[in-house]
N, C-alpha and C positions, 0 to 999 in steps of 0.2 A: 375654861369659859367662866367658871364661880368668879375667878380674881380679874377676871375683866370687866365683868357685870360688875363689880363690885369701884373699879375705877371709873366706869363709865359713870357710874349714880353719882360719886364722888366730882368730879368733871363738870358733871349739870348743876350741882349745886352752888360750884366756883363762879361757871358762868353768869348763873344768876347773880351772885354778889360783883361779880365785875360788874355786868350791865347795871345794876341796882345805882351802883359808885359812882357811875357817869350820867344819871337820872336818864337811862333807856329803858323802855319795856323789852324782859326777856321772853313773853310769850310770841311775837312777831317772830323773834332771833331765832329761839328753838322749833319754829315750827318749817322756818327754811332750813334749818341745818339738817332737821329730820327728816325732809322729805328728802334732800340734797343725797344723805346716807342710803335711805332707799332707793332711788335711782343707782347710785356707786352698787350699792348692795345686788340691785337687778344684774347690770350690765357684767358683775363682777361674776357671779352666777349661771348668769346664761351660755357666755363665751367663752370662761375660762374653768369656774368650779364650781360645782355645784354645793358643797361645802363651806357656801359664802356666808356671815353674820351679819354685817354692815343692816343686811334687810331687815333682818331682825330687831338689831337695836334700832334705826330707824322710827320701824314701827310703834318699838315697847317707850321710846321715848313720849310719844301720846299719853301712857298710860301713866305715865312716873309724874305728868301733870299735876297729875289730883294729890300729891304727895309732896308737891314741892314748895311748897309755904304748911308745911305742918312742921313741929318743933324735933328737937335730935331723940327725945323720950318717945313721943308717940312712932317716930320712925322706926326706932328700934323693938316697938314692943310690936308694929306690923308686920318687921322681919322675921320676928319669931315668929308671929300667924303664920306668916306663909312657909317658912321652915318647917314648922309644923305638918303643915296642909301637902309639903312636897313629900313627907316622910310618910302620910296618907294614902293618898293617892298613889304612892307606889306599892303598897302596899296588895300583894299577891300576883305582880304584874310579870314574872318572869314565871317560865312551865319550861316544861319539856317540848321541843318542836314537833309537829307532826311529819309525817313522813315527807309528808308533799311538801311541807313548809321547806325543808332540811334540802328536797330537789329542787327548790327552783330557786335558794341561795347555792347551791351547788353550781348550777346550770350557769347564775350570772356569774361568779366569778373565774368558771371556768372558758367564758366567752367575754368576759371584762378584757383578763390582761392580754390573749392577743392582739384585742380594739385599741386599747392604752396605746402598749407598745410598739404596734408598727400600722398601727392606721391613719388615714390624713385626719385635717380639721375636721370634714366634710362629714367621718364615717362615725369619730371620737361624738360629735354634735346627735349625731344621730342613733349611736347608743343611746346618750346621755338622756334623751327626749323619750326614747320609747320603752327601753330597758326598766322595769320594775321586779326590784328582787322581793320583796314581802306583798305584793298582790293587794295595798290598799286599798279601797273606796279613794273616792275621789273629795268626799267632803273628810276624809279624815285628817288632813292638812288643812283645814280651816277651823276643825273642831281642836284642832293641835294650840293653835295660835291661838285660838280664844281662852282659854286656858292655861296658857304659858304662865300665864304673871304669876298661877300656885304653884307649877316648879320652881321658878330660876329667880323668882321676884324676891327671894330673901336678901341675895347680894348685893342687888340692886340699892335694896332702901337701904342695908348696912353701911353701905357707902357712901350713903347721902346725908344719915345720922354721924358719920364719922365729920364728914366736911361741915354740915351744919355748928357742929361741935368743936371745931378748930383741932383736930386730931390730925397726926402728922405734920402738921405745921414747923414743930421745936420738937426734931427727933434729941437734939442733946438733953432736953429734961423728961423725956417722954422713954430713955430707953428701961427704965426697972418696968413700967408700964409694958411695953413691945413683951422685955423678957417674961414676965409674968403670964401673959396672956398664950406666947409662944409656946411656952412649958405644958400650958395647960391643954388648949385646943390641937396641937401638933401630933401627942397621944391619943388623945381622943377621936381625934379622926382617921387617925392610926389603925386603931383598935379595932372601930366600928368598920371600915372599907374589909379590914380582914374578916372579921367573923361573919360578913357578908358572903363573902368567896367560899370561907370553911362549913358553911352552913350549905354551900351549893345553889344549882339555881331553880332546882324546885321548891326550895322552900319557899313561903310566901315573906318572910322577914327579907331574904335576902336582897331585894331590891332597896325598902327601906334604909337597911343600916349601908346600903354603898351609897344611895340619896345623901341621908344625914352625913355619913361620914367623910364625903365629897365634900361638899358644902362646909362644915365644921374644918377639914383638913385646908381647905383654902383658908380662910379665914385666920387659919395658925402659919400659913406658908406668909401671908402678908406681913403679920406682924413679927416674924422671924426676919425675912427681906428687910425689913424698916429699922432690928435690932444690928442686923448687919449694915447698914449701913451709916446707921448712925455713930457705928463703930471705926465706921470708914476714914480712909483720909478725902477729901474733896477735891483736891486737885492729883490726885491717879487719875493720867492717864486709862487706867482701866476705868476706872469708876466713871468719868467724864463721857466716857465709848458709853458706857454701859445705857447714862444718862441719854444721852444722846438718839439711843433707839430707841425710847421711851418717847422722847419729844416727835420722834416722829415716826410714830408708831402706826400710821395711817398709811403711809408711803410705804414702810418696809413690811406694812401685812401684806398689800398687794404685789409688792415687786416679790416677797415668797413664794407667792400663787404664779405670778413670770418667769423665776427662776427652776422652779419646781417640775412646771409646764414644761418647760425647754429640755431638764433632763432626765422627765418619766415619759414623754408621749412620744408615739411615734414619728410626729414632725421635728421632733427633734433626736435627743439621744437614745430613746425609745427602751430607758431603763426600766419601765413601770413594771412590778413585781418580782424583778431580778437581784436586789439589792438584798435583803434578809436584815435582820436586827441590826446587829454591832454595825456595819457598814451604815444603815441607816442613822444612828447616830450622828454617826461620826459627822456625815453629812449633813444632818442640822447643826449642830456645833460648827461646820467652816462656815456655812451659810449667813449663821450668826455673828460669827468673829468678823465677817466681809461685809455683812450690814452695819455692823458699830462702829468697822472704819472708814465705809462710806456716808454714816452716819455724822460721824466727827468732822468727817473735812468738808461735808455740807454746812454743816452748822457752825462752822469757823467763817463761815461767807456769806452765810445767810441767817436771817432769823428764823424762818420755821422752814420744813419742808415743803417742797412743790405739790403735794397732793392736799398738804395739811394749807397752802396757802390757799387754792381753791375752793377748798371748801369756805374759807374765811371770807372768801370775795361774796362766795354766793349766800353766807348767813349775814353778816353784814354789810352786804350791798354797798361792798366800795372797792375801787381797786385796789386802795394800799394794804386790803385785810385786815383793818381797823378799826370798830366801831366811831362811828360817829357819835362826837360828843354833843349833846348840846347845847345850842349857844344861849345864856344869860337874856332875858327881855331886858333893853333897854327901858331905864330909869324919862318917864316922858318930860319932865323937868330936863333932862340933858340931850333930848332929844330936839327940844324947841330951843335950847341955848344955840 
């Protein structure tokens, strides 16, 4: 989630220079795209996983408003606030469960995978609604969301500072930069995620340093990514695949949650909790390999994908998925000739 957060900010900041390029206001654009997301984010959610983001960014895209015409400096130095503030605020948040807590995570996933596995739409829907393993409040999902922006908000603006900044742009002059940074944050996040774990989960650090060390270990996975590929050849075939589920990366998040569905639930192959580690694997990796080739021979035929085109209709309100340029005022001297 860190390196996606971290694409998404970068994304927003594009778009606003695209719309900028063509004299459009991006505040109209992002505020249909975002609600667009949250609606996908709902439906995606309710009927299929509950594990859905789309709503999320959606939402947080409101917030990344107030941040989107500040400079790459001040972005960056809000990143570290909230980096900060996320390394805080976790701070003493993991204990020891009580007994009762321990039964009634026990309880759900001992009544989860039969449901998964060979129940209908009907019975999966009606876990999903009433089934609560941790016994929350009801406003603590709102108290969640109002406060998110001090978790997860650090990636967000690191990749709005990156874009703002023309970063990535020229990975051929840019890769002693990727390496440098790779070298440095890849240990370091390294480091910190472990001594999180070796410290246990009573200690009150140990949420922090898997916070920080999350967070800091994305951040080095990125710019490792960016040193590999600037290393790359550009017309591999692999590399193009690779590309290619990137471009439409909207499409093949949701048809994961279709594919997924089909062969963990009981309306379909009703694998849900039978499969175990390695076999899981494995299973993402074909999933993968069969996204990037249907990836590629979409986008040898089309310009963007079919979900990513919808959305495009719906932010700027045209069918070809195209922002509308605007047109030039006529000169009134050539208007009366």
């Amino acid at each position: 989630m860190p390196i996606f957060a971290f694409l998404f900010g970068y994304s927003l900041v594009k778009m606003k220079e695209g719309l900028n390029a063509k004299g459009l206001k991006f505040g109209r654009h992002i505020v249909r795209r975002s609600l667009l997301l949250i609606l996908l984010g709902f439906l995606h959610s309710y009927f299929l996983w509950e594990g859905d983001v789309l709503l999320f960014y959606g939402g947080f895209s409101f917030f990344l408003l107030m941040f989107v015409n500040r400079k790459p400096k001040t972005l960056a130095i809000w990143g570290c606030i909230f980096l900060l503030a996320s390394g805080v605020l976790s701070y003493g948040t993991t204990g020891s469960q009580s007994l009762e807590e321990k039964q009634r995570i026990d309880s759900y996933v001992s009544e989860s995978i039969p449901t998964y596995s060979t129940g209908s739409f009907g019975d999966i829907m009606q876990f999903r609604m009433n089934a609560d393993p941790l016994g929350l409040p009801d406003w603590f999902g709102f108290a969640m969301f109002i406060i998110a922006p001090l978790f997860v908000g650090a990636l967000f603006l690191f990749g709005m500072a990156a874009a703002k900044s023309g970063m990535f742009m020229s990975p051929s002059r840019e890769k002693e930069m990727y390496m440098r940074r790779a070298l440095l944050l890849v240990p370091v996040g390294i480091v910190a995620k472990t001594a999180g774990i070796m410290l246990g989960e009573e200690h009150p650090l140990s949420e922090v340093l898997s916070s920080l060390g999350g967070q800091i270990l994305a951040l080095g996975y990125i710019f490792a990514f960016a040193l590999a590929y600037a290393h790359s050849s550009k017309r591999s075939i692999i590399i193009r695949s690779f590309e290619a589920v990137g471009r439409m990366s909207l499409t093949n998040y949701l048809m994961q949650t279709v594919i997924c569905v089909f062969i963990f639930y009981g309306f379909g192959l009703g694998l849900f909790g039978k499969l175990g580690i390695i076999p899981g694997i494995l299973l993402a990796l074909v999933i993968y390999a069969v996204q990037a080739a249907f990836s590629f021979y979409i986008l040898n035929r089309f310009r963007i994908g079919p979900v990513e085109r919808l959305l495009r209709i719906g932010t700027y309100w045209s069918w070809s998925g195209r922002p509308k340029t605007k047109q030039p005022a006529l000169n009134p001297e050539m208007t009366s000739a």
